[in-house]
Phi, psi and omega in degrees: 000329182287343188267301197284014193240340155334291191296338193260337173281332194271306220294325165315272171007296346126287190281318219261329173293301206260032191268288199312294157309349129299318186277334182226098155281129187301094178305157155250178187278333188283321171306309182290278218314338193272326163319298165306315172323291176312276184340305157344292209254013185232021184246101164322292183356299186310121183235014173203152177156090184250128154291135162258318179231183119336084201095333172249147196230151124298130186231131169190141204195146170247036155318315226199130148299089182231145184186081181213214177262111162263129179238166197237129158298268174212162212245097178248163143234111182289042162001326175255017175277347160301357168285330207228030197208044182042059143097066169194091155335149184242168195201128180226148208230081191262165193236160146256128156256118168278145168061059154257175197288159173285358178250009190290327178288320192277335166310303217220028196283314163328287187283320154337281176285015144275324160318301204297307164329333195276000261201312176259121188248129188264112171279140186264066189307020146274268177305000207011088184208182166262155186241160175261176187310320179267309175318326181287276180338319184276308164324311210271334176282013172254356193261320193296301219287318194278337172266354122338302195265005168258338181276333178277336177301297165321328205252349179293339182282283179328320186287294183309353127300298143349277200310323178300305171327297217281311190295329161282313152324304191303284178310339162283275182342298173289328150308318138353241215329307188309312188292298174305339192274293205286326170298332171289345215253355173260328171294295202265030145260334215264306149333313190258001140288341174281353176256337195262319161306316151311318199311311204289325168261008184259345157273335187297306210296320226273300181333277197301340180262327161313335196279343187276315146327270220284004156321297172294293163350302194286324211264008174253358177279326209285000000 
């Protein structure tokens, strides 16, 4: 039994590394770029898009007056935006259009920057694939009820303190009100014994002076 559990300790090891890379495949740079390529050229917009190279392209599109060299700058897929951005990688494509005018950006800063947008791409860790910008956004308003109710689920330990708080507040309060009703209510015993003790010594007092009154009475009858 002492012999197997080495082997059974590497094999736990082993399955516990390569589990999470089963469960969630990692996009690539090479993956995005063939993604974006495909948007590229599946965008009514788009009326030319030809790779001349590597990273490099013809381009002409009527967003813009453009009919030139489109170049790929740089490539990222942010792996850690799936924490916090419901199961979806986030993936940027940045581009160079060469030799534009210099008035071009102030011409045409819109319809660019909407271009440019298309450009950012959602890997989908569920279906695994890339989504284009509107394909993402139509994910996540089909996502919101469900990603609500896994965020109040995250949030139940916290409410469920919160509520323990609020319930020991209360219950220290009412004890407070309770601990004060009985000091008053001791006071105004410890008072109506104290009144009663007078009373008690003011009959004595009523007493010993009537029994005296009438003492003087027998001995003038005498």
């Amino acid at each position: 039994m002492n012999k197997k559990r080495p082997y059974f300790f590497v094999v736990t090891s082993l399955f516990l590394l390569f589990v999470p890379a089963i469960l969630f495949a990692i996009p690539t740079e090479e993956s995005l770029i063939k993604a974006w390529e495909g948007f590229q050229k599946s965008d009514p917009k788009t009326l030319a898009f030809e790779k001349l190279s590597e990273n490099r392209y013809h381009f002409k599109t009527e967003r813009f007056p453009f009919d030139g060299e489109l170049k790929i700058l740089n490539v990222t897929v942010d792996k850690q935006t799936s924490s916090f951005e419901g199961g979806f990688i986030l993936g940027v494509v940045e581009v160079e259009l060469a030799n534009l005018p210099k008035d071009f950006l102030e011409k045409y800063s819109y319809s660019y920057s909407a271009w440019i947008q298309d450009n950012i791409l959602y890997y989908d860790t569920e279906e695994e694939k890339w989504l284009s910008d509107e394909e993402y956004y139509s994910r996540m308003r089909e996502k919101i009820p469900t990603s609500l109710f896994l965020d109040i689920l995250n949030y139940l330990p916290f409410l469920f303190l919160l509520f323990i708080i609020f319930i020991l507040i209360i219950a220290f309060n009412v004890q407070k009100k309770n601990k004060r009703y009985l000091n008053y209510a001791h006071d105004l015993s410890e008072k109506q014994m104290q009144i009663i003790e007078k009373s008690h010594k003011l009959a004595q007092k009523s007493n010993k002076l009537l029994s005296e009154i009438l003492k003087e009475l027998k001995k003038k009858k005498k």
